[in-house]
N, CA, C and O of each residue as an XYZ file, in Angstrom:
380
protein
N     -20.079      7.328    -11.550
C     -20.048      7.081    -10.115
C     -21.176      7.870     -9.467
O     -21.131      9.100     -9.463
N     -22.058      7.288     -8.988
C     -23.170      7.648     -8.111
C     -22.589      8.192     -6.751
O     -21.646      7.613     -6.214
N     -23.231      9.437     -6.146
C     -23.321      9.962     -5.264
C     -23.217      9.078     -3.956
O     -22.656      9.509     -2.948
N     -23.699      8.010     -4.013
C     -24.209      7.020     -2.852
C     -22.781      6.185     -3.116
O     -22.288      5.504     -2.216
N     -22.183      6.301     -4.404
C     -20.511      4.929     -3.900
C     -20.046      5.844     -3.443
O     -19.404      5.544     -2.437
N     -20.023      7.612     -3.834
C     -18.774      8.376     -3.558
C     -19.175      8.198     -1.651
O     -18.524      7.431     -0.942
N     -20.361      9.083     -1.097
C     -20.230      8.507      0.138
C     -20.044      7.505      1.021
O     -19.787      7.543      2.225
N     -20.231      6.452      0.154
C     -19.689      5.360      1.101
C     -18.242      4.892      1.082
O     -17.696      4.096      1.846
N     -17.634      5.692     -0.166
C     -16.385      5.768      0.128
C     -15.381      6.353      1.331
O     -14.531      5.961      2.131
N     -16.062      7.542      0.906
C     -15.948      8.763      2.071
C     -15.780      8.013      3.215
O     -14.721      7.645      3.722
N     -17.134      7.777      3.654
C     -17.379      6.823      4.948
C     -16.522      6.170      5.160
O     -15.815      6.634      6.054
N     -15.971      4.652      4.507
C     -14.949      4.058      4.286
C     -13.527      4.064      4.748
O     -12.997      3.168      5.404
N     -12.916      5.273      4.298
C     -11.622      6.007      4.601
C     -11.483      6.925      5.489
O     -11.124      6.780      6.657
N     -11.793      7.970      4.890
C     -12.228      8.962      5.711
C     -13.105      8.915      7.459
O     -12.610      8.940      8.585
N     -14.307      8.853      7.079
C     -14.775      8.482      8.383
C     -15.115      9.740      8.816
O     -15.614     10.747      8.315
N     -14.547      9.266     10.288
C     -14.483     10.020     11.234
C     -12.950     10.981     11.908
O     -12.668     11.561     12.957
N     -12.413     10.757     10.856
C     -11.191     11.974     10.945
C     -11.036     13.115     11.636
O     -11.912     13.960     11.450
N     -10.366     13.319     12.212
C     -10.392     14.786     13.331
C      -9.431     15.218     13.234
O      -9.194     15.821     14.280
N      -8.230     15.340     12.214
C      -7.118     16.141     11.952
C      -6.736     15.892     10.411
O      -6.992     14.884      9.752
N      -6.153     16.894     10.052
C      -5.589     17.104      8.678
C      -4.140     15.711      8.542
O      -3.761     15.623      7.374
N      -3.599     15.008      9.243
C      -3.030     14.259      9.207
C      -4.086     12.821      8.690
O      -4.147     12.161      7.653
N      -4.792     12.783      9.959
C      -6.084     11.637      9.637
C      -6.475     11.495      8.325
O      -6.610     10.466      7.663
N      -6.687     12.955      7.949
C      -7.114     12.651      6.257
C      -6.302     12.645      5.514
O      -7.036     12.053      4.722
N      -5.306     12.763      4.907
C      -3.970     12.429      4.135
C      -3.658     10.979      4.499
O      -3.166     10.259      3.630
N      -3.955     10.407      5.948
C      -3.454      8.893      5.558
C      -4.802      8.291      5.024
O      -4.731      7.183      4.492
N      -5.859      8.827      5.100
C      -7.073      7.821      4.549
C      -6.808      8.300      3.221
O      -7.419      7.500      2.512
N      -6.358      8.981      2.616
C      -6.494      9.542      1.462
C      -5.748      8.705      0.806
O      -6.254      8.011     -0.077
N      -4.368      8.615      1.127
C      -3.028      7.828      0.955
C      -3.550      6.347      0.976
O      -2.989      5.542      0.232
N      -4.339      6.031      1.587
C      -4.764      4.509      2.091
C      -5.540      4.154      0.955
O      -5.078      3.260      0.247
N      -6.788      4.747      0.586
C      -7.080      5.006     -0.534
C      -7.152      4.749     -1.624
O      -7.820      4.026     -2.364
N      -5.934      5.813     -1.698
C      -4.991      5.851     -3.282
C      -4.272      4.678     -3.290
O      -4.341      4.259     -4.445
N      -3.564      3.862     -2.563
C      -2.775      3.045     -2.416
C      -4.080      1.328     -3.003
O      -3.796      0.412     -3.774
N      -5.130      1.518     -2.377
C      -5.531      0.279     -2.793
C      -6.312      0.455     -4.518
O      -6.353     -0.413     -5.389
N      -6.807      1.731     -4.573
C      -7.335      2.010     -5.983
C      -5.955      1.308     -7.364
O      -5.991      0.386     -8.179
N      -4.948      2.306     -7.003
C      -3.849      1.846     -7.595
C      -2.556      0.291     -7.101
O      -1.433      0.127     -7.579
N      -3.077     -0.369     -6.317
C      -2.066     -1.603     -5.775
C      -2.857     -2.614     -5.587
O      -2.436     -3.751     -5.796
N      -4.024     -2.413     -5.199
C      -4.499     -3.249     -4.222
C      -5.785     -4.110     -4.621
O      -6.249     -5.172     -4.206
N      -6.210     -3.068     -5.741
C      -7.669     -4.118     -6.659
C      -7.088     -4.872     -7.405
O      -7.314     -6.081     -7.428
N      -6.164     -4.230     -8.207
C      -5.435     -4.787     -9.276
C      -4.636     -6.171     -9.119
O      -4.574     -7.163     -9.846
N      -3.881     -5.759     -7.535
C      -3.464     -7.194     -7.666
C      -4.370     -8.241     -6.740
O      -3.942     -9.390     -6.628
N      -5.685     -7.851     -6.033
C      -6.440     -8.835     -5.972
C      -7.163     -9.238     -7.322
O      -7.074    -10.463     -7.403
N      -7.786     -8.772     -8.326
C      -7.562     -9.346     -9.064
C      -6.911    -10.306    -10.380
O      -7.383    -11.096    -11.197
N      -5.975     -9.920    -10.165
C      -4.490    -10.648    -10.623
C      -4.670    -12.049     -9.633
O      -4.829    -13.175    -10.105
N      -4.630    -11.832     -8.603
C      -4.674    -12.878     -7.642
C      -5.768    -14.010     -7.503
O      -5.508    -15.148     -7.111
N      -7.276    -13.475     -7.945
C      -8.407    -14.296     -8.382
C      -8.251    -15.233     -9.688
O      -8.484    -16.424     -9.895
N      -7.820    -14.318    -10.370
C      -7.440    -15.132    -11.948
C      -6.225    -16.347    -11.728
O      -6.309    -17.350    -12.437
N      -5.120    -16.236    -10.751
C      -4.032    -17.294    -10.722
C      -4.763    -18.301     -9.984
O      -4.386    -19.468    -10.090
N      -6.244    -17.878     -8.887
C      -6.701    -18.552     -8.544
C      -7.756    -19.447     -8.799
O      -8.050    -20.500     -8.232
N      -8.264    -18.874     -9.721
C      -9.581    -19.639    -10.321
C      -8.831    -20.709    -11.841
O      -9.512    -21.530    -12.455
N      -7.459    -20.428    -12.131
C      -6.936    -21.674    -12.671
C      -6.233    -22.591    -11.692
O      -5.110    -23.009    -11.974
N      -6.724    -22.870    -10.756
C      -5.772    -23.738     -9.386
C      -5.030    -23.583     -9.090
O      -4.616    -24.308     -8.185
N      -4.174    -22.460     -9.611
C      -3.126    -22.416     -8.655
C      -2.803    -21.739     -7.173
O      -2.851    -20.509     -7.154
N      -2.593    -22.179     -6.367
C      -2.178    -21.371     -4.861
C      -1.888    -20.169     -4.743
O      -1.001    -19.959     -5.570
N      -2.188    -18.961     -4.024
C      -1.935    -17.789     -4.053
C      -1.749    -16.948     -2.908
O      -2.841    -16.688     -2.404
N      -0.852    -16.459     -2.346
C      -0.519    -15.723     -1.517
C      -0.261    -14.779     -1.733
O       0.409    -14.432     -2.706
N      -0.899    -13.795     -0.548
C      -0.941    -12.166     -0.661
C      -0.788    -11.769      0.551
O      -1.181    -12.416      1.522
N      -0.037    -10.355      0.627
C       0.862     -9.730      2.113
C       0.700     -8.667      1.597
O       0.374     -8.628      0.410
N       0.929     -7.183      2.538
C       0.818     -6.415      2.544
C       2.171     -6.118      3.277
O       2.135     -6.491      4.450
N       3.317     -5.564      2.907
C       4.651     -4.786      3.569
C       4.217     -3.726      4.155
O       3.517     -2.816      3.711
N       4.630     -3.875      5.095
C       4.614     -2.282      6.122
C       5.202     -1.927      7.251
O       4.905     -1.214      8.210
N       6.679     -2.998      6.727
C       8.197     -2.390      7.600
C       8.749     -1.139      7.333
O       9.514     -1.153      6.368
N       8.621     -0.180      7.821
C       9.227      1.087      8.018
C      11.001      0.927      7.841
O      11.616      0.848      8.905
N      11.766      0.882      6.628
C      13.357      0.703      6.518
C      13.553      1.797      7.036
O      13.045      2.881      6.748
N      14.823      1.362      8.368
C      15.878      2.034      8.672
C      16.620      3.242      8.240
O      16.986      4.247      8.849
N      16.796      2.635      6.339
C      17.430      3.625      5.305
C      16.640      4.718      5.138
O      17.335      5.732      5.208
N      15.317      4.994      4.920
C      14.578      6.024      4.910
C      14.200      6.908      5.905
O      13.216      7.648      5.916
N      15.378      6.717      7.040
C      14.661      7.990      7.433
C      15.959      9.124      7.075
O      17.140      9.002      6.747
N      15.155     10.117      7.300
C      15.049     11.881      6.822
C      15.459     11.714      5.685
O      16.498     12.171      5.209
N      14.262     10.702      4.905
C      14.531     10.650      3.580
C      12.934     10.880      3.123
O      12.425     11.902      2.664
N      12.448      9.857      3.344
C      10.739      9.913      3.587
C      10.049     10.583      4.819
O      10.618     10.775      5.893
N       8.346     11.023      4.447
C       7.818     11.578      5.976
C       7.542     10.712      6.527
O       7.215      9.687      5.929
N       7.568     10.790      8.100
C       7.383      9.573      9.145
C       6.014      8.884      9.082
O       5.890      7.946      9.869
N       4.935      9.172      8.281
C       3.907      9.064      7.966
C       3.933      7.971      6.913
O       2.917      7.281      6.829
N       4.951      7.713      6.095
C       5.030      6.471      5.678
C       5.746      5.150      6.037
O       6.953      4.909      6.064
N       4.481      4.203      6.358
C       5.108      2.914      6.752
C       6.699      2.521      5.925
O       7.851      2.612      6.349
N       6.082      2.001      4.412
C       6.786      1.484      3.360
C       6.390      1.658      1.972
O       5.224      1.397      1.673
N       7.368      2.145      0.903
C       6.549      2.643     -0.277
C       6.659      1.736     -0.559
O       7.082      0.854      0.189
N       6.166      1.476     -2.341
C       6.208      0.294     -2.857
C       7.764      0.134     -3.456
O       8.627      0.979     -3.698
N       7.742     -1.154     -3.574
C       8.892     -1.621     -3.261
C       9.694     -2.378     -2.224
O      10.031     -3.557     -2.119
N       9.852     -1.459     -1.608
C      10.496     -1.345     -0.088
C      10.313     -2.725      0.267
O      11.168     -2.799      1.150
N       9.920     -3.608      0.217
C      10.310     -5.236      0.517
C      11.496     -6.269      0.033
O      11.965     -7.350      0.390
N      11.743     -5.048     -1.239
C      13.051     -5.580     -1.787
C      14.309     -6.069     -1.323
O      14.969     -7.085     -1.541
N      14.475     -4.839     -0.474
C      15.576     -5.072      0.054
C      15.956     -5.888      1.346
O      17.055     -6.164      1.825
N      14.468     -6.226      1.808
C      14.165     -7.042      2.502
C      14.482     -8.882      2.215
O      14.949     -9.639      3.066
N      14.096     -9.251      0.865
C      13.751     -9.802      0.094
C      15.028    -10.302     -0.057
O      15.605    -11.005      0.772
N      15.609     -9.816     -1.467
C      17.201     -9.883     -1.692
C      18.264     -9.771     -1.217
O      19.247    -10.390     -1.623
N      18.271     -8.588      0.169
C      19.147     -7.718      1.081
C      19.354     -6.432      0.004
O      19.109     -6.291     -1.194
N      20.033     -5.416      1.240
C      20.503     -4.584      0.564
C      21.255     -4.207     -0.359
O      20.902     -3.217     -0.999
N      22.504     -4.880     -0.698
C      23.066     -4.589     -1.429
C      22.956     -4.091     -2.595
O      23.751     -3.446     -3.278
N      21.337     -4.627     -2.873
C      21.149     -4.678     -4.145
C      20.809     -2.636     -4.423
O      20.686     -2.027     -5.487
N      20.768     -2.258     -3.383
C      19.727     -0.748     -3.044
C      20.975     -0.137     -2.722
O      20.921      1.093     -2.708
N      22.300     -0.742     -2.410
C      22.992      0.383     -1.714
C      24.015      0.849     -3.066
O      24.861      1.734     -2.942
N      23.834      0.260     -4.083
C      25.216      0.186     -5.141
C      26.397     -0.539     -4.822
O      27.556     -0.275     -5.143
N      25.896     -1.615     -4.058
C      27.211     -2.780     -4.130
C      27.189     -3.639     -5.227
O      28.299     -4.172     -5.225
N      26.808     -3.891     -5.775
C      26.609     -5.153     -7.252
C      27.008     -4.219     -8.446
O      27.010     -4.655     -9.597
């Protein structure tokens, strides 16, 4: 990795940040597409370049259930559409 991707990464996320919060969510933002977000766009190119249709979303409903569970700083971890998805039950230990 060249000096010139790492700054334009920097640039990228980071930015123009003016608090220690600012940078933990670019950081978080980040980390989140390095590990979620290339991977399944490319996952998503490949279902697409054999014809098939492809849809992609990004969750970032804040559940009810998490709070003073998670910091308020997170929208939705991964996952967290599940229960959206299926309903709860499946999350609360009813099944």
């Amino acid at each position: 990795v060249t000096s010139e991707v790492v700054d334009r990464v920097y640039e990228e996320y980071v930015g123009d940040a003016e608090s220690p919060a600012q940078v933990r969510d670019a950081i978080l933002d980040a980390m989140g597409d390095v590990y979620f977000v290339i991977s399944a766009l490319e996952v998503a190119r490949y279902h697409r370049d054999a014809g098939n249709p492809v849809y992609f979303y990004e969750f970032q409903h804040r559940p009810s259930s998490v709070e003073g569970v998670v910091p308020e700083f997170v929208k939705a971890d991964h996952g967290a559409e599940i229960a959206f998805v299926f309903g709860k039950p499946f999350l609360a230990g009813d099944v």
